[in-house]
N, C-alpha and C positions, 0 to 999 in steps of 0.2 A: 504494500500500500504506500505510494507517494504520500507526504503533505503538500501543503500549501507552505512555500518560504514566506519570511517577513522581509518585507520591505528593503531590509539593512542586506539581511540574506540576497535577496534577489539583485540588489547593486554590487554584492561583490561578488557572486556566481559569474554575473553580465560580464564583468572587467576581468576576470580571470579566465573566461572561453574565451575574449577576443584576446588574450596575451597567450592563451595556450595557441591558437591558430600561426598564432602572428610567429611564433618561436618555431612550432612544426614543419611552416611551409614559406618564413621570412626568406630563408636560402636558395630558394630553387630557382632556375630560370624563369623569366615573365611569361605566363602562360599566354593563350590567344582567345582569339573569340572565335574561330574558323568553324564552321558547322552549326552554327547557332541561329537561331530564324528570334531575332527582337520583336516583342510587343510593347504595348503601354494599356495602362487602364484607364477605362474613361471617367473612376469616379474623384479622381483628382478636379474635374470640370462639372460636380454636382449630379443637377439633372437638366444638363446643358448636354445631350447625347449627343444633337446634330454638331453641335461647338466643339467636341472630344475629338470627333472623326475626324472632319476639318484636320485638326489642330495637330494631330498625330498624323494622320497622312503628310502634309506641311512638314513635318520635324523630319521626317523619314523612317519611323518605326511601320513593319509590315503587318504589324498584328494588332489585333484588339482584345479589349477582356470587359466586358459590359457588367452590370450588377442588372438588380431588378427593374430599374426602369426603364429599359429600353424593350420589358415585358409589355409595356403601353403603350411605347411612344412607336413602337412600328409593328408592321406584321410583319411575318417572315417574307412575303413577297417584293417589299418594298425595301428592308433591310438588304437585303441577298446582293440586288443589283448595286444599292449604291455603296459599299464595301466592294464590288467588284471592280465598279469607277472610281474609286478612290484607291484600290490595289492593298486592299488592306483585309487580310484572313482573321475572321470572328476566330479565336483563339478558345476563348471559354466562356460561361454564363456563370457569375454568382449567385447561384442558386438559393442563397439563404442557409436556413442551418434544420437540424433535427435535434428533436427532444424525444432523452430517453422515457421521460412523461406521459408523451403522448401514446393514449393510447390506441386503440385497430381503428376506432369511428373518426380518428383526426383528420382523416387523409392526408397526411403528408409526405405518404409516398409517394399518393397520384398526384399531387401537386409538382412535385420533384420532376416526376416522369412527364407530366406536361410541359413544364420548363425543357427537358430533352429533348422533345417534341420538336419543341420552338427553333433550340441549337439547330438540329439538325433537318429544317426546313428552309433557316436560315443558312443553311451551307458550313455553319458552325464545326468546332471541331469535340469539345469538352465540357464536361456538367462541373464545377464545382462546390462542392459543399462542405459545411463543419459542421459545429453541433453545442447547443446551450449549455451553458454552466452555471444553474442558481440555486441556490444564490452565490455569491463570488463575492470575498475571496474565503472558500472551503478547499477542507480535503476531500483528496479524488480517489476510492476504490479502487482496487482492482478489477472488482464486478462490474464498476459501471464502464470499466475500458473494455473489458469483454462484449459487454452486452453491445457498446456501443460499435465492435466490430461488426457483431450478428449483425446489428441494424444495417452500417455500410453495406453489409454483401448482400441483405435482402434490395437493396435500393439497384446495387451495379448490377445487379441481376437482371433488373427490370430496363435501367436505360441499357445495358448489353443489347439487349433485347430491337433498341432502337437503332444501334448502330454508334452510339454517344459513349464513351469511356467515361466513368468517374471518378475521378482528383478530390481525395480526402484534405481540405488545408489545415495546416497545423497553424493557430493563432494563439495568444492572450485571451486570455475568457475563458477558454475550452477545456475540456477535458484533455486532453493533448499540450496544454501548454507550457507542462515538462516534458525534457524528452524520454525520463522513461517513462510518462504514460504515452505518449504517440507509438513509442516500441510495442507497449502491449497492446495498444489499440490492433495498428496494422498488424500483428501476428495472430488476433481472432478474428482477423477480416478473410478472405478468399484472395489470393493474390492476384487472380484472372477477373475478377471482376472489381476490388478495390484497391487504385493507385494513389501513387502521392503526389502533392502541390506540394513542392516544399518553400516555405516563405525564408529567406537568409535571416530579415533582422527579426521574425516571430520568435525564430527556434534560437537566436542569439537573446535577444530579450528573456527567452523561458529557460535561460541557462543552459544552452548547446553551444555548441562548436557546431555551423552550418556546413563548413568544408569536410568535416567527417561523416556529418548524415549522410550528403550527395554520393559518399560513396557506401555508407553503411549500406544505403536505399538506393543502388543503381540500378537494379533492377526491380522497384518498384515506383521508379521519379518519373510520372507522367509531363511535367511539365514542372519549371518554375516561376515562383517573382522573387525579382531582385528588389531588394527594399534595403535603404538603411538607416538607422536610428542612429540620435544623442540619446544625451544624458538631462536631464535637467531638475533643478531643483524639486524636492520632496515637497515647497509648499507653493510650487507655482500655481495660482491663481485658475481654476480651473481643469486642472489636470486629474487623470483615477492614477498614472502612472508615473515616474520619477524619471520617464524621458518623450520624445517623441520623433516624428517620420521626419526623414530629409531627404533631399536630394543622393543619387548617387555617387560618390567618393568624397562625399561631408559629414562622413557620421562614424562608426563603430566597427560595423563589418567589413573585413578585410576580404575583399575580391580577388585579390591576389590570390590568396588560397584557396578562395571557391571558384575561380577557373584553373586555377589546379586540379583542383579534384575533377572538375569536369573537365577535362584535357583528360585526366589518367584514365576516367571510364570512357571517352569519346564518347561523352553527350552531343548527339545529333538531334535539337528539338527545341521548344519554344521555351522563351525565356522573357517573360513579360513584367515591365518593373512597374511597380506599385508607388503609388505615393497616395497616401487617404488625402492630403487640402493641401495648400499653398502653404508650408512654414513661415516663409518672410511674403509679409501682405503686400509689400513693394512690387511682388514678382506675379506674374500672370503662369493660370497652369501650363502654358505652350513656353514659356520662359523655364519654367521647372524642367518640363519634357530635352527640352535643346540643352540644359546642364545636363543632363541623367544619360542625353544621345552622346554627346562631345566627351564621357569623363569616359563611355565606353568604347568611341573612337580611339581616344587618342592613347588609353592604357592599353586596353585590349587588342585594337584592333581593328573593332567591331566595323563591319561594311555596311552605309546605308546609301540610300539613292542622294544626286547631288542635288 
């Protein structure tokens, strides 16, 4: 049975995985981005979905990753084509989450599966989903990481069924948000039917080392987001957590190591960076997206259109 760290705990777990990464794979030649197909998520731009597209197409990232509203704002008919004129591959759907609560009258498998639906009408390629944690901040059973694997494989079972693969994401909040419950999660799941999302600054936030997941989970990492985190004060004004999102190459996680690691498994596959809002309000989401494109250019490698 995991706990629930305190606070103090959880800031120096954070700072001890990003010095154990940084010492393990500080020496190694620069890795590259070669084989790697970039996204971006649209909810860095709210529920400004047609503004995302735009604005990520514009940047040069080839993919996208929508949340729920773009459940309203288009049908799949209308969706399909204009991602296709903008050259831009619907990447996954944020499907929302599941509760182990709920019980069989909830529906929220068939709501899930309907979201699938959508993906893959929409020419989509992936379902994402997590799953509740309340109240929070509790300790997490082992039972309920079990149960919540059965749950994942009765769901990937069903979008299998559609042609839609589903990406378990490991976040803050969840039952997953250390890594050894995400371990015992995924080891009650079906590994044919539930994959992983792996998020870099989630699993560095919930006390991991991300460049050792990619490779713990190479063969279960359906896709990534690159995300990465500060630090920031305990009693900043509004905060639940003691950091939060930035830009890529302004924060915590060492990317050096996590294309390391993916270089050593030859990840060939999507890799969509995340940012939840604007950090600095100076900056427009399409100003975020062109740091996050340019720190991957110019460290990596990364090829985008000119």
């Amino acid at each position: 049975m995991a706990a629930h760290t305190s606070r103090r705990d959880f800031i120096a777990g954070f700072g001890a995985a990003a010095l154990s990464t940084s010492s393990l794979f500080g020496q190694e030649h620069q890795p590259t981005a070669q084989g790697i197909e970039f996204g971006y998520t649209a909810m860095t731009w709210g529920k400004d979905e047609r503004g995302a597209i735009d604005d990520i197409a514009a940047v040069g990232f080839r993919g996208i990753q929508f949340r729920g509203e773009a459940l309203t704002e288009f049908k799949p008919a209308e969706l399909h084509p204009l991602l296709q004129q903008k050259q831009l591959t619907f990447v996954a759907l944020s499907s929302g989450d599941v509760s182990l609560d709920a019980g069989p009258e909830s529906g929220q498998i068939e709501q899930h599966v309907s979201h699938a639906k959508f993906v893959k009408d929409a020419g989509g390629l992936y379902l994402q989903i997590l799953d509740q944690l309340k109240p929070y901040p509790r300790r997490v059973t082992s039972d309920e990481c079990k149960r919540l694997g059965q749950l994942l494989t009765e769901l990937g079972k069903r979008t299998a069924d559609i042609g839609i693969p589903l990406a378990y994401h490991n976040h803050l909040n969840t039952i997953s948000e250390h890594p050894e419950n995400l371990k015992l999660v995924l080891e009650s799941s079906d590994p044919k039917y539930v994959k992983l999302e792996l998020d870099t600054a989630h699993y560095l936030a919930g006390g991991g080392d991300p460049a050792h997941a990619i490779t713990e989970y190479k063969d279960r990492l359906l896709f990534l987001h690159l995300k990465d985190v500060i630090d920031i004060p305990l009693n900043t004004p509004g905060a639940r957590y003691p950091f939060k999102f930035v830009e890529l190459g302004r924060g915590k996680v060492n990317f050096t190591a996590v294309f390391t690691a993916l270089n050593k498994i030859n990840y060939r596959g999507w890799a969509v960076v995340e940012l939840d809002r604007v950090p600095d309000k100076s900056r427009t989401p399409k100003e975020c997206a062109t740091i996050s494109r340019d720190y991957l250019q110019q460290k990596f490698g990364a090829k985008f259109p000119a």
